[in-house]
C-alpha atoms as one frame of an Amber mdcrd trajectory, in Angstrom:
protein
 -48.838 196.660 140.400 -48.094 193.225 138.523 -50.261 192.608 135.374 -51.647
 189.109 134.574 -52.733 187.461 131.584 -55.041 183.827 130.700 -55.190 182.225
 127.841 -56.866 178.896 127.608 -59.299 176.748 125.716 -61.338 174.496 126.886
 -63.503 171.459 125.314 -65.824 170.015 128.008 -65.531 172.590 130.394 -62.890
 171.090 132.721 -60.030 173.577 131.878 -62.206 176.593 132.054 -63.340 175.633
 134.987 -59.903 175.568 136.331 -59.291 178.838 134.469 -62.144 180.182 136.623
 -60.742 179.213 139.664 -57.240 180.581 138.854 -59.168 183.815 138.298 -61.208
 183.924 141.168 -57.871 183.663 143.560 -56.385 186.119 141.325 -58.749 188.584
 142.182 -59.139 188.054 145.654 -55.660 188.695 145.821 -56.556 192.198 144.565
 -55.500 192.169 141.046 -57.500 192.354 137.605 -56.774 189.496 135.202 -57.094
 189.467 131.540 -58.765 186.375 130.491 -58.855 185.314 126.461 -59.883 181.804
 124.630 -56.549 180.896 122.638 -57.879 180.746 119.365 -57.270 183.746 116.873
 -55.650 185.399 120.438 -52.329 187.195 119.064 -49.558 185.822 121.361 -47.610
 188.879 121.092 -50.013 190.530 123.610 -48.369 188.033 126.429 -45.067 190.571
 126.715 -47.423 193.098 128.110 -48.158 190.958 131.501 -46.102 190.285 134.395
 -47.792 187.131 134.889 -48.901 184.836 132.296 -51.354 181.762 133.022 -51.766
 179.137 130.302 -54.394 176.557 130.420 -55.114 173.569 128.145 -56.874 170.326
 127.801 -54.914 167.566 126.340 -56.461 165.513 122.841 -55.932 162.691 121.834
 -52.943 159.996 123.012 -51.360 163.233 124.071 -51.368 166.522 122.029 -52.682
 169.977 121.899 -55.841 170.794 121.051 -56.193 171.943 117.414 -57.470 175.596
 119.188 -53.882 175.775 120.626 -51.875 175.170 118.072 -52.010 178.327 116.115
 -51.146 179.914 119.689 -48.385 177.872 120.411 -46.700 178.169 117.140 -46.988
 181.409 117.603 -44.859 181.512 120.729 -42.134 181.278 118.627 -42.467 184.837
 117.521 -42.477 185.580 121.364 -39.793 187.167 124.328 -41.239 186.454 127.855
 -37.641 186.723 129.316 -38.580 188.214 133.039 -42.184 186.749 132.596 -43.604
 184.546 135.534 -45.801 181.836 134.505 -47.884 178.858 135.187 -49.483 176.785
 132.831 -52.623 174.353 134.002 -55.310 171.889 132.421 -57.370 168.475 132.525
 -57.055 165.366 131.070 -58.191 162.150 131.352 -55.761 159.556 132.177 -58.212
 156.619 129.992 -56.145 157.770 126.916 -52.621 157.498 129.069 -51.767 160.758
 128.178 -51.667 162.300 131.762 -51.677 165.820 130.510 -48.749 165.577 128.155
 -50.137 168.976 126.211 -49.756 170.893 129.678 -46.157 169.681 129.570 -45.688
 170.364 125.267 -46.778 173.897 126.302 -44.541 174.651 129.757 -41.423 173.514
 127.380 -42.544 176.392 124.673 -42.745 179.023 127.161 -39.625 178.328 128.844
 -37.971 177.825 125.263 -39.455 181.915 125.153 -37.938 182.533 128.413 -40.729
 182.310 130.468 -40.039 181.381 134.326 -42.209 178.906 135.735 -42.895 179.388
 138.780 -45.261 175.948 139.322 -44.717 172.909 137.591 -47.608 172.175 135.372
 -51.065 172.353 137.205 -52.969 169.379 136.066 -56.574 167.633 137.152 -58.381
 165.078 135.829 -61.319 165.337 134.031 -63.947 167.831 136.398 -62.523 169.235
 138.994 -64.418 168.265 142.263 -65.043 171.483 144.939 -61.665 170.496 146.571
 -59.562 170.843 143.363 -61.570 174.198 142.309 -60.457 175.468 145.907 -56.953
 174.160 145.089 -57.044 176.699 141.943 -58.304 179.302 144.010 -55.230 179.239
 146.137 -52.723 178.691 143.311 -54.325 181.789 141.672 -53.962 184.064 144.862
 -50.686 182.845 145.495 -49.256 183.343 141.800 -50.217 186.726 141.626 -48.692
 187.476 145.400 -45.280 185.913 144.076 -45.142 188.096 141.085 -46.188 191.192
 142.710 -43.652 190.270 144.887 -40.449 189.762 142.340 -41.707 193.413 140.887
 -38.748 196.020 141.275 -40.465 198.751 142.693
């Protein structure tokens, strides 16, 4: 049965609230889901999972949060060749970043060898009860794809 992993941070509440969603579909899928805030979380752990979900706001014109960065440096250190992942967040498009740290953060995990299997999940600001139902369904179907690419 696959394995799945979270690691996120959150500011305002908008990514976790996404994170919570991912979860939720996760589970109703019928798997368990490790979920961890990304700072002081040991990266390492991520090559224990089949499916790794990643989930940050963006700061600023367009960075990571300073609770990522020790994470993503991290990353580095990090082999997620055969790994299946998505990464997700908010933003708010006033600072004309359009979720740039969702994208700084899909490009280190596939640098690790990460697959992604969805293109950078992104909502601005709160997500409104069609966009939470939206990360219900990307949750449920994530974990069905990577059960599904398990040899058996």
């Amino acid at each position: 049965m696959a394995s799945f992993i979270m690691v996120y941070t959150s500011m305002t509440g908008n990514t976790k609230a996404m994170a919570d969603g991912l979860a939720e579909g996760i589970r109703k899928a019928g798997f368990d889901v490790r979920i961890e805030e990304s700072d002081g979380f040991d990266a390492k752990e991520l090559e224990k999972y089949d499916g790794i979900l990643v989930g940050t706001y963006t700061w600023g014109g367009g960075e990571l949060p300073d609770e990522m960065l020790d994470f993503y440096d991290d990353l580095a250190e990090v082999d997620l060749s055969g790994k299946k992942a998505i990464v997700f967040g908010s933003f708010d498009s006033l600072y004309g970043d359009n979720g740039i740290a969702v994208d700084i953060m899909m490009d280190q995990l596939k640098k690790q060898g990460a697959e992604l299997i969805y293109e950078g999940f992104k909502i601005e600001l709160d997500p409104d009860p069609d966009e939470l139902e939206n990360c219900r369904i990307l949750g449920k179907w994530f974990a069905e794809t990577v059960e599904s690419t398990l040899v058996k």
